[in-house]
Backbone atoms as SQL, in Angstrom:
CREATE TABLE atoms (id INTEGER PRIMARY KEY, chain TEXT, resi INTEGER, resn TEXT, atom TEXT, x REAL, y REAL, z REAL);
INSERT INTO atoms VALUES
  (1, 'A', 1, 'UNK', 'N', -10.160, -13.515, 18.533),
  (2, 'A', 1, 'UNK', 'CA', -9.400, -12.816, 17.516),
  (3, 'A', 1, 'UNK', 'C', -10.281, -11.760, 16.853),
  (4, 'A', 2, 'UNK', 'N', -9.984, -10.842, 16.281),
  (5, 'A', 2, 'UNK', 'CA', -10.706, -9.448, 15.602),
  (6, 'A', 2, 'UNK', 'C', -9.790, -9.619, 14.494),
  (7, 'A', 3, 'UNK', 'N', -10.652, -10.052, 13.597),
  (8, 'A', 3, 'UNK', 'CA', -10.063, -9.962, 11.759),
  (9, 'A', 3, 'UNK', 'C', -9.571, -8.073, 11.506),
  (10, 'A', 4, 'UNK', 'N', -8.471, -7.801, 10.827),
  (11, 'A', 4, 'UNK', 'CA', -8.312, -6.760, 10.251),
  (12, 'A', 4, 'UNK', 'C', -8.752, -6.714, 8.784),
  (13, 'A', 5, 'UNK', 'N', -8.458, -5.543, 8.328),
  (14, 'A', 5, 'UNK', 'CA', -9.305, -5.192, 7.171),
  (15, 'A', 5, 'UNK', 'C', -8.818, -5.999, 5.975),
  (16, 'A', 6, 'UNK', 'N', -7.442, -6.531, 5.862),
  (17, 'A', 6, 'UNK', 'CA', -7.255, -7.738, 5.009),
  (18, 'A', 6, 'UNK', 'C', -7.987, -8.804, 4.968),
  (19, 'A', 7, 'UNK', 'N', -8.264, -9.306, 6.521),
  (20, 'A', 7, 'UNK', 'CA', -8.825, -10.206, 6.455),
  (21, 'A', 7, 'UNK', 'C', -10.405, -10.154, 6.004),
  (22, 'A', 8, 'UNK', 'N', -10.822, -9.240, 6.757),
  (23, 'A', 8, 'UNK', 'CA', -12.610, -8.904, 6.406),
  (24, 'A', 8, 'UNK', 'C', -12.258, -8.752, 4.471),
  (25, 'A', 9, 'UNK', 'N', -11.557, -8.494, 4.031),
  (26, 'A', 9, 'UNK', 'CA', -11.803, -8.431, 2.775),
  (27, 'A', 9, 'UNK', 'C', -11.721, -9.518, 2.039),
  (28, 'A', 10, 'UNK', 'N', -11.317, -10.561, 2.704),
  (29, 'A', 10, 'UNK', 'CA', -11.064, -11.913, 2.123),
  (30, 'A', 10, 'UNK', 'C', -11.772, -12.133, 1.023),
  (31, 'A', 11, 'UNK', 'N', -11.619, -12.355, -0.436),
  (32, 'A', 11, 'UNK', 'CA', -12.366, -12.345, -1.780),
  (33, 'A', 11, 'UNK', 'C', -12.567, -11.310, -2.153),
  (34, 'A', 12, 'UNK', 'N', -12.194, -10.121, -1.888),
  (35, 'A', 12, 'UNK', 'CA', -12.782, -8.963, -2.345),
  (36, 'A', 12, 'UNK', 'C', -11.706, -8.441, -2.667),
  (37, 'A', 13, 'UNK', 'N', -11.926, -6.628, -2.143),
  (38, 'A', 13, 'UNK', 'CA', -10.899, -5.859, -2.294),
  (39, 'A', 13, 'UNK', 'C', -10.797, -4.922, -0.995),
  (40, 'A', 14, 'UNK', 'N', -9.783, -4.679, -0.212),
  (41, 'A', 14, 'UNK', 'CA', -9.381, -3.415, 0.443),
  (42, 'A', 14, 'UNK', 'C', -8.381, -2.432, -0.122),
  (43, 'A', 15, 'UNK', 'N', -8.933, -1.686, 0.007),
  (44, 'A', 15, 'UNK', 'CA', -8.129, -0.107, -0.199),
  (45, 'A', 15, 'UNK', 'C', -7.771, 0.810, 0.772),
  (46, 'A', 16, 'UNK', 'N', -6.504, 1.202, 0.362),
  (47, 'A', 16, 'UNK', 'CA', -5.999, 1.313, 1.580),
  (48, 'A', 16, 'UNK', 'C', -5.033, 2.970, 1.009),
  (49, 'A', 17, 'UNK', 'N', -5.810, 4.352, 1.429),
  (50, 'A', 17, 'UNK', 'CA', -5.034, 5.301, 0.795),
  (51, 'A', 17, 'UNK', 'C', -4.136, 5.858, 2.351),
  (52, 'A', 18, 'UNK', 'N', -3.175, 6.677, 1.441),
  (53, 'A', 18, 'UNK', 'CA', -1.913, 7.236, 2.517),
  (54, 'A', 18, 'UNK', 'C', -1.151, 5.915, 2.938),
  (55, 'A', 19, 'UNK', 'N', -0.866, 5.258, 1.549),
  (56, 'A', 19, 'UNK', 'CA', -0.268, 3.605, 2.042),
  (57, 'A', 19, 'UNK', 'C', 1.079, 4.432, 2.257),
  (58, 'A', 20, 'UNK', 'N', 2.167, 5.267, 2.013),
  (59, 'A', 20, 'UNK', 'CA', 3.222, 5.987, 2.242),
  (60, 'A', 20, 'UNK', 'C', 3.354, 6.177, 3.664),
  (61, 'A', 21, 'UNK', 'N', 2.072, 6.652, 4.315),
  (62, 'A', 21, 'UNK', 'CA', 2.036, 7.251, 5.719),
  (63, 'A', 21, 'UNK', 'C', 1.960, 5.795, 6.975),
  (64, 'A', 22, 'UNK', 'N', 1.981, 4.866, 6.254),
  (65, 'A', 22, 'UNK', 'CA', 1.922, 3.186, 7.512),
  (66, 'A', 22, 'UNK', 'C', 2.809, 2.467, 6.984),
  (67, 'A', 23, 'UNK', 'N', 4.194, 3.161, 7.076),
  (68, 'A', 23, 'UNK', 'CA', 5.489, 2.253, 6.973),
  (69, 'A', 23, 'UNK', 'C', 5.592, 0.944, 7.975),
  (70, 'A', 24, 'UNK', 'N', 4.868, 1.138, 9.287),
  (71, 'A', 24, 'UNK', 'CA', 4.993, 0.310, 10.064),
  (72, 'A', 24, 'UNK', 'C', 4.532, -1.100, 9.858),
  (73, 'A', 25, 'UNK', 'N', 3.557, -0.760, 9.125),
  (74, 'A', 25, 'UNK', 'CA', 2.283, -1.740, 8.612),
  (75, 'A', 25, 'UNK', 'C', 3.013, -2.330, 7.106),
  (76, 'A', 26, 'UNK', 'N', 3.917, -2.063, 6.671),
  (77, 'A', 26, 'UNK', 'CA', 4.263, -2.329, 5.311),
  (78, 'A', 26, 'UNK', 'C', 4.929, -3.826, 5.500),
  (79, 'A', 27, 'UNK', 'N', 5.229, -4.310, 6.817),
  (80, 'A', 27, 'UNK', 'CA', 5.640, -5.501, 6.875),
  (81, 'A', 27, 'UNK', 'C', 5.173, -6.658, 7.363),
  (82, 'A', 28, 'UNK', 'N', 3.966, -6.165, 7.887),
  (83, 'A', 28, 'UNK', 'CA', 3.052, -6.897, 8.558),
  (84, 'A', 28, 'UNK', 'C', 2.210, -7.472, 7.552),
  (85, 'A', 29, 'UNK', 'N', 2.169, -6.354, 5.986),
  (86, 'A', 29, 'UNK', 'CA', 0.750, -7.025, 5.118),
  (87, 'A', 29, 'UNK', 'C', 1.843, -7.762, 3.959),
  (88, 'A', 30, 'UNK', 'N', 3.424, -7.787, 4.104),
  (89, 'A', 30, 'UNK', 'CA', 3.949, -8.652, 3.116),
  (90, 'A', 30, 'UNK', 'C', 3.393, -10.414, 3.137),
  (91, 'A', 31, 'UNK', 'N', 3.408, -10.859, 4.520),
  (92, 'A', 31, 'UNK', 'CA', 2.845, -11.668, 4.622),
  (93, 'A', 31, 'UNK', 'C', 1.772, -12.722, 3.928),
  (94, 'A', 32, 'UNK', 'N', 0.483, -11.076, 4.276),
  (95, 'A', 32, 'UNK', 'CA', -0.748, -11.134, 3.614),
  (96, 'A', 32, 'UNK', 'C', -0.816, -11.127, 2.050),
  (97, 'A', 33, 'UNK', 'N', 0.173, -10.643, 1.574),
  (98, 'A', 33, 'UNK', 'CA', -0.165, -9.965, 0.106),
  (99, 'A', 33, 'UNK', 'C', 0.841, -11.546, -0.520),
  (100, 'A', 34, 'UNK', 'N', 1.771, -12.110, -0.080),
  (101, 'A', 34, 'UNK', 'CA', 2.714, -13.162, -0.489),
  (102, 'A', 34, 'UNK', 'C', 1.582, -14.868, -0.198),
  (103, 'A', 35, 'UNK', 'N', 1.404, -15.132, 1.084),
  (104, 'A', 35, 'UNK', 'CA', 0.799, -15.736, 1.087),
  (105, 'A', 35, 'UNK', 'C', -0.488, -16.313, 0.960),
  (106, 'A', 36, 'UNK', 'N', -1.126, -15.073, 1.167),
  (107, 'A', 36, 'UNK', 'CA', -2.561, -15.128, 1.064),
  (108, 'A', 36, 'UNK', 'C', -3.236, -15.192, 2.480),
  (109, 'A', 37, 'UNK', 'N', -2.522, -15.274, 3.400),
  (110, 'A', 37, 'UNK', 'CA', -3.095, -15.602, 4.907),
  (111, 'A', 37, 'UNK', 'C', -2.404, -14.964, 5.776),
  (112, 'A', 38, 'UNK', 'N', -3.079, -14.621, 7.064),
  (113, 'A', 38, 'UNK', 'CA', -2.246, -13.592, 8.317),
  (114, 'A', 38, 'UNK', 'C', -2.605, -14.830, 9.321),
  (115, 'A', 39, 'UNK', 'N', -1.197, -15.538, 10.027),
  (116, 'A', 39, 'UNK', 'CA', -1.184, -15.865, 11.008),
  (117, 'A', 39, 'UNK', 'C', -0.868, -15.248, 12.291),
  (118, 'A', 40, 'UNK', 'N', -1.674, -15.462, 13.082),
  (119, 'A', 40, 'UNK', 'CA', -2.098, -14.978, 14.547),
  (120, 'A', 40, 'UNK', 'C', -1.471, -15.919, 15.571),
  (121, 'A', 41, 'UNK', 'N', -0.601, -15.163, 16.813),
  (122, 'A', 41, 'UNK', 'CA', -0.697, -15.701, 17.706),
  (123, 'A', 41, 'UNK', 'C', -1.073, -14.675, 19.108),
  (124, 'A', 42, 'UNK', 'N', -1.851, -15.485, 19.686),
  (125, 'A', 42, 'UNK', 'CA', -2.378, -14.367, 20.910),
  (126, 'A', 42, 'UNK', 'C', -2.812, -15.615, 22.022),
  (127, 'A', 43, 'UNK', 'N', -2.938, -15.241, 23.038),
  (128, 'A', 43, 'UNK', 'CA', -3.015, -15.501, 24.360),
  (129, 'A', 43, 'UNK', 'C', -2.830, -17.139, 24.104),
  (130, 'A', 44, 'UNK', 'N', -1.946, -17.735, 23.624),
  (131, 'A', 44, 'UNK', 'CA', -1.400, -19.345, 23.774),
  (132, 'A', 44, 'UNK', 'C', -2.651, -19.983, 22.390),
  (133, 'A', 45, 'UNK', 'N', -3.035, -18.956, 21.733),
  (134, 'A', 45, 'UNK', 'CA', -3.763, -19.576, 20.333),
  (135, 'A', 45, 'UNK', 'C', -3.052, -19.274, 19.225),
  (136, 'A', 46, 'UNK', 'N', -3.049, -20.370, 18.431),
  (137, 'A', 46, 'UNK', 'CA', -2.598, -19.901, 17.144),
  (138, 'A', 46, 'UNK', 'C', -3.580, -19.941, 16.007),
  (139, 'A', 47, 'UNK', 'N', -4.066, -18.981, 14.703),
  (140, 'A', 47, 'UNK', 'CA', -4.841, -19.219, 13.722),
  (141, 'A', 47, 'UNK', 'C', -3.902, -18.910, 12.492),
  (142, 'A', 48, 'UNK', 'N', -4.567, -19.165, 11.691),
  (143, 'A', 48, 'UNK', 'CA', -3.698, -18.701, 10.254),
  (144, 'A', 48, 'UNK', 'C', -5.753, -17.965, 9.420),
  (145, 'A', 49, 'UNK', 'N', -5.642, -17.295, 9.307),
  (146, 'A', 49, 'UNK', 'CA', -6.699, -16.539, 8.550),
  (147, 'A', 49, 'UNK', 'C', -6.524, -16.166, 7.557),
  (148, 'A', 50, 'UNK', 'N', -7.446, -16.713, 6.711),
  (149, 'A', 50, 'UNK', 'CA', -7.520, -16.465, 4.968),
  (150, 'A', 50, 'UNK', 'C', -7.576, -14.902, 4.331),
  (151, 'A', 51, 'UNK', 'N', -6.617, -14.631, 3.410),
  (152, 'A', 51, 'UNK', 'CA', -6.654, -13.197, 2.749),
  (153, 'A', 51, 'UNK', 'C', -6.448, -12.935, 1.934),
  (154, 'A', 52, 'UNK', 'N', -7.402, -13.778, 1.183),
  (155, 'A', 52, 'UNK', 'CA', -7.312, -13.968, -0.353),
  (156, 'A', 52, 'UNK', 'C', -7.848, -12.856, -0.524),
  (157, 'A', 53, 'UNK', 'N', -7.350, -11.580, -0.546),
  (158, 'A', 53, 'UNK', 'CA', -7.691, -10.087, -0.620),
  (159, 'A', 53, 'UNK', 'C', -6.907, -9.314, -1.718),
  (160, 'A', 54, 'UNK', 'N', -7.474, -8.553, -2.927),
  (161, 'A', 54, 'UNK', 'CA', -6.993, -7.589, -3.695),
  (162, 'A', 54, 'UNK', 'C', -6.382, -6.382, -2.922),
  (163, 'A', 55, 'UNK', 'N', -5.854, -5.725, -3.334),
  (164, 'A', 55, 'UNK', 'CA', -5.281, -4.884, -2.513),
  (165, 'A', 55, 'UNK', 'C', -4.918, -3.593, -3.150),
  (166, 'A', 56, 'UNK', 'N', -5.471, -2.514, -2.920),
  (167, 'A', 56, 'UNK', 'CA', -5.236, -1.530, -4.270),
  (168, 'A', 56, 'UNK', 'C', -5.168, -0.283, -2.945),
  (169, 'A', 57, 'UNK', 'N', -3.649, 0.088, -3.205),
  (170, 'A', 57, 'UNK', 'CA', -3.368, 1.239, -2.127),
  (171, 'A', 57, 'UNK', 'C', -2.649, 2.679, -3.231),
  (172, 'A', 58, 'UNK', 'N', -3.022, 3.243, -2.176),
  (173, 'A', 58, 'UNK', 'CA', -2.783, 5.072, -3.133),
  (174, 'A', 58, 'UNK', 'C', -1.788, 5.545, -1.947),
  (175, 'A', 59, 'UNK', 'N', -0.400, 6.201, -2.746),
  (176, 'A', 59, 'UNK', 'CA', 0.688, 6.560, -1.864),
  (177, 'A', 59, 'UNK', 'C', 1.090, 7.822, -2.917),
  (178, 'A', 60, 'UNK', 'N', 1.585, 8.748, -1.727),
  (179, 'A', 60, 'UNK', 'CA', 2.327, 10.302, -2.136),
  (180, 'A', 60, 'UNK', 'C', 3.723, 10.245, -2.217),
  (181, 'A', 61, 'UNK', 'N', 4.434, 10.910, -2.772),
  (182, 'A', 61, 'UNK', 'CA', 6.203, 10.821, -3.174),
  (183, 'A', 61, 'UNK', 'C', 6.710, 11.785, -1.886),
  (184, 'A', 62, 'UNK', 'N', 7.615, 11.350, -1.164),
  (185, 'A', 62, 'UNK', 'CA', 7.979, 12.140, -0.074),
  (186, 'A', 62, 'UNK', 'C', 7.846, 13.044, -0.292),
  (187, 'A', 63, 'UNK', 'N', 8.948, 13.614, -1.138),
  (188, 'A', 63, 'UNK', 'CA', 8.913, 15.447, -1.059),
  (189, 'A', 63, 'UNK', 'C', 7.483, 16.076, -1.521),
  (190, 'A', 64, 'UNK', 'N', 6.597, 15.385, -1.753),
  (191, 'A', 64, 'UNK', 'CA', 5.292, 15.963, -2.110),
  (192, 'A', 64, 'UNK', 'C', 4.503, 16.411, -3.687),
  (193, 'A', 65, 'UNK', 'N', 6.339, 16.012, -4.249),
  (194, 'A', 65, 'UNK', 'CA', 6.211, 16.113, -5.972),
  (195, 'A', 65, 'UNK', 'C', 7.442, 14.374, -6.149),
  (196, 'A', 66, 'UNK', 'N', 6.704, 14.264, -7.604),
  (197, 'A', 66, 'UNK', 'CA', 7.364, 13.179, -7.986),
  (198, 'A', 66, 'UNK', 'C', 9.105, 13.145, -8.784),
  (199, 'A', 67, 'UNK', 'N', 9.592, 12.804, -8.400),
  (200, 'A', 67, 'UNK', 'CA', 11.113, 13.193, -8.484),
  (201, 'A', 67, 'UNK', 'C', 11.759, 12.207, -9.764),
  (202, 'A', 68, 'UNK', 'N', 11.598, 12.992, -10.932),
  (203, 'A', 68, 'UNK', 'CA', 11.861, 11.438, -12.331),
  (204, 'A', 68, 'UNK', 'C', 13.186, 11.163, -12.333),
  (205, 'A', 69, 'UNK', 'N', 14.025, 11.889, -11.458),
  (206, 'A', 69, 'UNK', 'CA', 15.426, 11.523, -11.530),
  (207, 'A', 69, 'UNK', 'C', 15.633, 10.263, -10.045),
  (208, 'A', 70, 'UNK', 'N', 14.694, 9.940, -9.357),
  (209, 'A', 70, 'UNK', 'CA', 14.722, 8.784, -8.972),
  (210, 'A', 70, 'UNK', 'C', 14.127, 7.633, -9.254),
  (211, 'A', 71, 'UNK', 'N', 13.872, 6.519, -8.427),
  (212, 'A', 71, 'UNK', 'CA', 13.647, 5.316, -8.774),
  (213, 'A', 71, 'UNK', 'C', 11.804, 5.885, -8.026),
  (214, 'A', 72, 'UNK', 'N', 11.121, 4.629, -8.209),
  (215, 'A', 72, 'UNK', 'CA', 9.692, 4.254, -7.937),
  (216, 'A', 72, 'UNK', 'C', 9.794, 4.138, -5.911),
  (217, 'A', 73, 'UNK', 'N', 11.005, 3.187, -5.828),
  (218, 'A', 73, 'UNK', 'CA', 11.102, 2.850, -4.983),
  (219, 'A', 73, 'UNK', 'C', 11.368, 4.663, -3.734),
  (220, 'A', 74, 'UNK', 'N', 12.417, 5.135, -4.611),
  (221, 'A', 74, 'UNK', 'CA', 13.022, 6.257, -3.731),
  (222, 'A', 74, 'UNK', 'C', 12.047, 7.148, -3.386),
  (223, 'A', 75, 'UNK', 'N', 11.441, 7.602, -4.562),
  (224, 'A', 75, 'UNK', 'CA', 9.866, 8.251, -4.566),
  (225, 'A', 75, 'UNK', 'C', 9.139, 8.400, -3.237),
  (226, 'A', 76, 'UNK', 'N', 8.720, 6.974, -3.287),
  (227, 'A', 76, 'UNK', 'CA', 7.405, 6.313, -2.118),
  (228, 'A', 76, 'UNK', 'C', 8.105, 5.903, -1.356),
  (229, 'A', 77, 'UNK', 'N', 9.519, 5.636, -0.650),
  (230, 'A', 77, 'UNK', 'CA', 9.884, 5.266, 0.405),
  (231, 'A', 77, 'UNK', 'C', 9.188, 4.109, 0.594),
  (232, 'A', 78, 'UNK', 'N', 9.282, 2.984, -0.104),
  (233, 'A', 78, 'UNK', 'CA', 9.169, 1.806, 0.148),
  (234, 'A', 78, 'UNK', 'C', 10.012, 1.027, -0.544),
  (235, 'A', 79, 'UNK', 'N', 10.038, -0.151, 0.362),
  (236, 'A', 79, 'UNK', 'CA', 11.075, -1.052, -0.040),
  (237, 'A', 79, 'UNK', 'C', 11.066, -1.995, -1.332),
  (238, 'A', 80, 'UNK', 'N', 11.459, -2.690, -1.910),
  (239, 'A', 80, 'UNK', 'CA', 11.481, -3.355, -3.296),
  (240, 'A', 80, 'UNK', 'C', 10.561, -4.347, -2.983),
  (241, 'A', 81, 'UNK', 'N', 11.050, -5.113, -1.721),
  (242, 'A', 81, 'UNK', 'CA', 10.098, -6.264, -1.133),
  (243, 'A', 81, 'UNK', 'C', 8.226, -5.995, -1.314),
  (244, 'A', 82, 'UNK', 'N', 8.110, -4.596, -0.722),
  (245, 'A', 82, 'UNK', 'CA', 6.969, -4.684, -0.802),
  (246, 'A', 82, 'UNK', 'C', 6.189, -3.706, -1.814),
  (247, 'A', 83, 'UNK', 'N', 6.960, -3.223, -2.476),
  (248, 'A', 83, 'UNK', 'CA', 6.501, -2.733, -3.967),
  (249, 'A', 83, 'UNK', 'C', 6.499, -4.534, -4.993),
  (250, 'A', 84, 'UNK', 'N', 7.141, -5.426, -5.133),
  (251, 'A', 84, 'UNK', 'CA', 7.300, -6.167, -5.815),
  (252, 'A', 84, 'UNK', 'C', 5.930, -7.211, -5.798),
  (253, 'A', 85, 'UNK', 'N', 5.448, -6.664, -4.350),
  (254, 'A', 85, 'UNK', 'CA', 4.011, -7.746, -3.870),
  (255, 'A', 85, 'UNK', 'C', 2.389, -7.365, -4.887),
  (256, 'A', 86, 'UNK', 'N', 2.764, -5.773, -5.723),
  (257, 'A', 86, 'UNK', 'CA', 1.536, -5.447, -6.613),
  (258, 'A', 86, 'UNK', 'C', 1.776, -5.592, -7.719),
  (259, 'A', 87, 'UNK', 'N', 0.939, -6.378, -8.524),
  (260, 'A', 87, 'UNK', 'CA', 0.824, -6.717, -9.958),
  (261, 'A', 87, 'UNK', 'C', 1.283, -5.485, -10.568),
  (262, 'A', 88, 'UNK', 'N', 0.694, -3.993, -10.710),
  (263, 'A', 88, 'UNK', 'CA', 0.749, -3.189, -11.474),
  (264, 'A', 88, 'UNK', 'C', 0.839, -1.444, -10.574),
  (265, 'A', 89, 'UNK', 'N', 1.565, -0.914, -10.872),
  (266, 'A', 89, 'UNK', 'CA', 1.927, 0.368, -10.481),
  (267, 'A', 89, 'UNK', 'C', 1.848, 1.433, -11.744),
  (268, 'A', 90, 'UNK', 'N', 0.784, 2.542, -10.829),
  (269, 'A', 90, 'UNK', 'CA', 0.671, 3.454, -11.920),
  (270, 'A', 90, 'UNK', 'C', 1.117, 4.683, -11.509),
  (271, 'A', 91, 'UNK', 'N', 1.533, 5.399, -12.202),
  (272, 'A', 91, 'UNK', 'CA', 2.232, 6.760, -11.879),
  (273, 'A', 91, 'UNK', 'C', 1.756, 7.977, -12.386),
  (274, 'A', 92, 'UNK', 'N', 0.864, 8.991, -11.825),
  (275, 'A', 92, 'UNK', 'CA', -0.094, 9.766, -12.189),
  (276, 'A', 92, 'UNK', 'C', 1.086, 10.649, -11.606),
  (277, 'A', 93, 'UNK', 'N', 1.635, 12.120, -12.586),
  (278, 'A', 93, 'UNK', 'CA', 2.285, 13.095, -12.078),
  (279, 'A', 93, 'UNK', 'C', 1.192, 14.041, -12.722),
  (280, 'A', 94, 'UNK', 'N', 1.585, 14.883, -12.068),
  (281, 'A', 94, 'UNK', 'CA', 0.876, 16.274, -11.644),
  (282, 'A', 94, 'UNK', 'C', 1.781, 17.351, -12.682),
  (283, 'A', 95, 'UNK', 'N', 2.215, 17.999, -13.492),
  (284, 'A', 95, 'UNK', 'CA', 2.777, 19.112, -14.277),
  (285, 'A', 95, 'UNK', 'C', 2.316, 20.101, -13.622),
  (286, 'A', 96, 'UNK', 'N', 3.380, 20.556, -12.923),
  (287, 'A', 96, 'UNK', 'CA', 3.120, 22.293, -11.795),
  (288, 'A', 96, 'UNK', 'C', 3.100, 23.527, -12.889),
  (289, 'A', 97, 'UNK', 'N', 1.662, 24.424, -12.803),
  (290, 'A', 97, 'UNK', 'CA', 1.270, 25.129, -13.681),
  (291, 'A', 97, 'UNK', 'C', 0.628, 25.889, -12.640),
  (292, 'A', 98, 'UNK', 'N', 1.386, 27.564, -11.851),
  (293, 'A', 98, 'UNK', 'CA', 0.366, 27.792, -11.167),
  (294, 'A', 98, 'UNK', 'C', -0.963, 28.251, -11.558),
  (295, 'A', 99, 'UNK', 'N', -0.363, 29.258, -13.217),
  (296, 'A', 99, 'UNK', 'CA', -1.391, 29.718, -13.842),
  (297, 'A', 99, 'UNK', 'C', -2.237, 28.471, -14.006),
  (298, 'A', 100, 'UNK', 'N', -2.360, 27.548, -14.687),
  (299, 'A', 100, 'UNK', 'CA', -3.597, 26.353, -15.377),
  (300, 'A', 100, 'UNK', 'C', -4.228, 26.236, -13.657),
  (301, 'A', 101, 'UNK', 'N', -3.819, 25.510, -12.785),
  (302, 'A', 101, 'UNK', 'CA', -3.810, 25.836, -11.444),
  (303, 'A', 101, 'UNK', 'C', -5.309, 26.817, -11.175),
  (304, 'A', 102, 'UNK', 'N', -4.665, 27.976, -11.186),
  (305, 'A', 102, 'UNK', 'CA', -5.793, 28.885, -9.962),
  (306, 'A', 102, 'UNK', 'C', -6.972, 29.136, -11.605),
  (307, 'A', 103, 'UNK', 'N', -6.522, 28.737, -12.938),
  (308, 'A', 103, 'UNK', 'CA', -8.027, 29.121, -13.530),
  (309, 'A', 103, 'UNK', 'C', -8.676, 27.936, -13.317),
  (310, 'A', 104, 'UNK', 'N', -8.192, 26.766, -13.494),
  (311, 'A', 104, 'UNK', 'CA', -8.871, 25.746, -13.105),
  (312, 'A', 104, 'UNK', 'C', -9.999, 25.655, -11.622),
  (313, 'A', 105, 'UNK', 'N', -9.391, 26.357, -11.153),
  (314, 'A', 105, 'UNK', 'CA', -10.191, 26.725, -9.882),
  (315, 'A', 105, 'UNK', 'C', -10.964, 27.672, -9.692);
């Protein structure tokens, strides 16, 4: 078996940015993030591996700006299920200013 990065983080923390961009993966770590463990089955073995892992992921709002006339959920294109798996969600918007913008730069 080859531990993934949940697992190697077991007691710690993984971070995990462009969590928006691995929808695929969003159901694979409910598992991990609910139970605490990723069970494995591969070539007629079974394990259950510990993932007692923090988990602190950074995600972008589809359209590329944050939309306050939707939900959290509609935003990030993720599902309730696995938004509901993080203690705390923070919402950093951006105020589009091209002027503040290019002097800032």
């Amino acid at each position: 078996f080859e531990a993934g990065a949940v697992v190697l983080g077991d007691g710690g923390v993984c971070c995990v940015d462009e969590f928006d961009k691995m929808t695929n993966q969003h159901q694979a770590l409910l598992e991990a993030m609910e139970q605490q463990s990723v069970s494995v089955s591969k070539a007629g073995l079974v394990a259950s591996l510990s993932a007692r892992t923090t988990i602190l992921a950074a995600a972008n709002p589809v359209a590329g700006q944050y939309n306050r006339a939707k939900t959290v959920n509609e935003n990030l294109k993720m599902t309730p299920a696995v938004l509901s798996r993080f203690d705390l969600l923070y919402i950093l918007v951006d105020r589009q200013d091209d002027g503040l913008d290019r002097h800032q730069t």
